[in-house]
C-alpha positions as CSV (number, residue, x, y, z in Angstrom):
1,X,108.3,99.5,90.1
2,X,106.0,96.5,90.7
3,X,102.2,96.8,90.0
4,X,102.3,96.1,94.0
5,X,104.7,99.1,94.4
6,X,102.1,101.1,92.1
7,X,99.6,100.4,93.9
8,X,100.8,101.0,97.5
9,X,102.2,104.7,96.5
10,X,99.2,105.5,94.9
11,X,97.2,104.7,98.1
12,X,99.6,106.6,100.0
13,X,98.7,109.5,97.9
14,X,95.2,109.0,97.6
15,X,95.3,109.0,101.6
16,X,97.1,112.0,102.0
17,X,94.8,113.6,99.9
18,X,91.9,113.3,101.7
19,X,93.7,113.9,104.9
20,X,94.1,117.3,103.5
21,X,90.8,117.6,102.9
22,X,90.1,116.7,106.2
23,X,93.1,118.5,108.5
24,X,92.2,121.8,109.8
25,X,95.9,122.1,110.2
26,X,98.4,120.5,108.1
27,X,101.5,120.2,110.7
28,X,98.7,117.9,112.3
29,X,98.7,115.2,110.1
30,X,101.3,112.4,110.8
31,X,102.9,109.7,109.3
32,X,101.6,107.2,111.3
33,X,98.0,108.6,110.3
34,X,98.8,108.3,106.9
35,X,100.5,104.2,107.2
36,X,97.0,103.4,108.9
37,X,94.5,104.6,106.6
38,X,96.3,103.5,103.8
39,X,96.5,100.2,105.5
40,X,100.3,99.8,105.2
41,X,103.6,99.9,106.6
42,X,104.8,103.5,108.0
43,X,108.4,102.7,106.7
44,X,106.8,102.5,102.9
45,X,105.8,105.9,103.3
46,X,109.9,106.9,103.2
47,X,110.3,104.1,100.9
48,X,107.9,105.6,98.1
49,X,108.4,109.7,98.9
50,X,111.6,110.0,101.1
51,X,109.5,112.2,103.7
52,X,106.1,113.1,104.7
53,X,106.8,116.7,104.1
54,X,107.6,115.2,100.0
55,X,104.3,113.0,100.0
56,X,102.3,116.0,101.0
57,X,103.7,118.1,99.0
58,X,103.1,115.8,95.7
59,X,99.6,115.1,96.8
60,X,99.0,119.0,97.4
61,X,100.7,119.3,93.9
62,X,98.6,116.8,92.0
63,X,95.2,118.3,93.4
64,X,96.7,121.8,92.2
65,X,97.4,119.9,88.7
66,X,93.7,118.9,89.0
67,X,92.3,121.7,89.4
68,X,94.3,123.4,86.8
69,X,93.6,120.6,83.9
70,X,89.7,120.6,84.8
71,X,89.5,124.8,84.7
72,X,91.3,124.2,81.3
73,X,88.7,121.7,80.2
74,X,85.4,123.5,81.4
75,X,83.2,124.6,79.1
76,X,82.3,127.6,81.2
77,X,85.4,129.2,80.2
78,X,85.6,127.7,76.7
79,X,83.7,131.4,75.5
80,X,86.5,133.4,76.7
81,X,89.2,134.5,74.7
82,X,92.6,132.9,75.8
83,X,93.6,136.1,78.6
84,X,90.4,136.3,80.5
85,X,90.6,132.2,80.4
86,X,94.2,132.5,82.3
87,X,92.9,135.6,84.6
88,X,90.2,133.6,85.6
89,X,92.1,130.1,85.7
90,X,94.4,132.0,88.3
91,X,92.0,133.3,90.0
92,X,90.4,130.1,90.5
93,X,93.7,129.3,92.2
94,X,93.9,131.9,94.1
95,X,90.6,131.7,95.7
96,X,91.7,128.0,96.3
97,X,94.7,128.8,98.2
98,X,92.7,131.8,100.0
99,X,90.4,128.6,101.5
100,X,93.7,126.7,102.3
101,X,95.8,128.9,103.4
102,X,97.8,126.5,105.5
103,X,98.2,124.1,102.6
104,X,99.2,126.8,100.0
105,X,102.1,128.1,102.0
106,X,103.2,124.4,102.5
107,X,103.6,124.2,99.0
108,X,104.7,127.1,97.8
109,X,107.8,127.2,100.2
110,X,108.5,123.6,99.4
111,X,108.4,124.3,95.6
112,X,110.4,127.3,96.0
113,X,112.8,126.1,97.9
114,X,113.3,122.7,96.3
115,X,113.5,124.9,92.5
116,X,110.4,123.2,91.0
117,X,109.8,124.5,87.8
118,X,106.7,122.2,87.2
119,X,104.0,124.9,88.0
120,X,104.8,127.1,85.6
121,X,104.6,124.7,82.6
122,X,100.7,124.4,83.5
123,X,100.3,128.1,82.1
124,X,101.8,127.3,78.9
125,X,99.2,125.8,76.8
126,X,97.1,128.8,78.2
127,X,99.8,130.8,77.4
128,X,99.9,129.4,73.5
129,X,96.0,130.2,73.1
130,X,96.8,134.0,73.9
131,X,100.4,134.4,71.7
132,X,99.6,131.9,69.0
133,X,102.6,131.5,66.8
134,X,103.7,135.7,68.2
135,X,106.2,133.8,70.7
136,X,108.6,130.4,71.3
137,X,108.9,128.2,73.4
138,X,111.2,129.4,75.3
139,X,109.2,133.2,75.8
140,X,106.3,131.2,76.9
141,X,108.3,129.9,79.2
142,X,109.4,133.0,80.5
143,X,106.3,134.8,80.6
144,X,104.6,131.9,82.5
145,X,107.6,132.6,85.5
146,X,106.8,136.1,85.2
147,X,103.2,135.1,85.9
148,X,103.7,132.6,88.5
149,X,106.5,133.9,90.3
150,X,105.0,136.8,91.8
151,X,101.8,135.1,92.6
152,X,103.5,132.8,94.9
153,X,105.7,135.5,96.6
154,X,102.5,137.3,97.1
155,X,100.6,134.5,98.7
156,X,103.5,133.4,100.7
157,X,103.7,137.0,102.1
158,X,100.3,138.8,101.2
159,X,101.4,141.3,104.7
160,X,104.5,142.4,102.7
161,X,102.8,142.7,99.8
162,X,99.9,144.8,101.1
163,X,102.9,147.0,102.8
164,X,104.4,147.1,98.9
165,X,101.5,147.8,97.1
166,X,98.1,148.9,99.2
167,X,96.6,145.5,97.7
168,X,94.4,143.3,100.3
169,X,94.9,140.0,98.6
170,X,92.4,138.8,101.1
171,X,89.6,140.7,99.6
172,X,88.8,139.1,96.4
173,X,88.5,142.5,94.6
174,X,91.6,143.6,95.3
175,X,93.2,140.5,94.4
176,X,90.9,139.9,91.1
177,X,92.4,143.6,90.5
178,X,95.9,142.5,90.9
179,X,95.7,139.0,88.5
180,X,94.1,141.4,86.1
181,X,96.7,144.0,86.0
182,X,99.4,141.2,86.3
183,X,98.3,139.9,83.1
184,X,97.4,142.6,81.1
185,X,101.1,143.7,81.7
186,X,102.7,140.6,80.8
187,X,100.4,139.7,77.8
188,X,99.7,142.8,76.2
189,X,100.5,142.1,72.3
């Protein structure tokens, strides 16, 4: 890819980003928008991401990746030991999606659906601090599905899961309860 190319996919993406930011609903946002505050070409938008639905998605993605590797580097959680870190790294993100609700969903059934397995591999430097040398690779691996996996069904269908378990995940307690409970069970040594 040409330092042009770079450039012009990264602008796509820094576009979408802030039309995000800025939609109050996400099936709103078109590709001719996009082309014209990037200042290029609607046809480069398929030439770079195949879709609008897959340049969304990354830029969604990359804020989520964000947001994950700054949590990770605060020094507001660097007094915690390595499980209340994750709790509250997750429910960081969950209090994200809860403000963009519309944008979560998106996502979610876009990563789900397309078997992206890049999410989970965020948890497992977290995962490391907690079960030092205790676990491989491979368990980390695991555990961080086991982690993820139900958090996403939950937000994709919080009515189901309410139906399931009694738990409001739009009251924060009740969801702070749940991401507790959820890893307590999964990382109790």
């Amino acid at each position: 890819m040409s330092p042009n190319d770079q450039d012009t996919r990264q602008s796509l993406l820094d576009t979408a980003k802030i039309l995000l930011d800025e939609a109050a609903d996400i099936d709103k946002i078109t590709v001719r928008q996009i082309a014209e505050r990037a200042g290029v070409g609607i046809g480069l938008i398929n030439y770079h991401f195949k879709s609008k639905d897959n340049l969304l998605r990354i830029a969604i993605g990359d804020v989520m990746s964000q947001t994950i590797f700054e949590m990770n580097d605060q020094t507001a959680y660097s007094g915690l030991e390595p499980a209340a870190k994750l709790k509250e790294v997750l429910k960081e993100l969950y209090s994200l999606g809860g403000r963009n609700e519309k944008l979560i969903r998106f996502v979610l059934s876009h990563e789900l659906m397309n078997g992206n397995m890049q999410a989970p591999l965020l948890l497992i430097p977290l995962l490391r601090d907690i079960f030092q040398s205790q676990k491989n690779d491979m368990q980390l691996r695991i555990i961080a599905l086991q982690i993820l996996y139900p958090i996403q069904i939950t937000a994709l269908h919080p009515s189901a899961f309410h139906l399931y378990s009694g738990i409001e995940l739009t009251n924060p307690e009740q969801r702070n309860q749940f991401i507790d409970v959820l890893i307590d069970n999964l990382t109790n040594l």
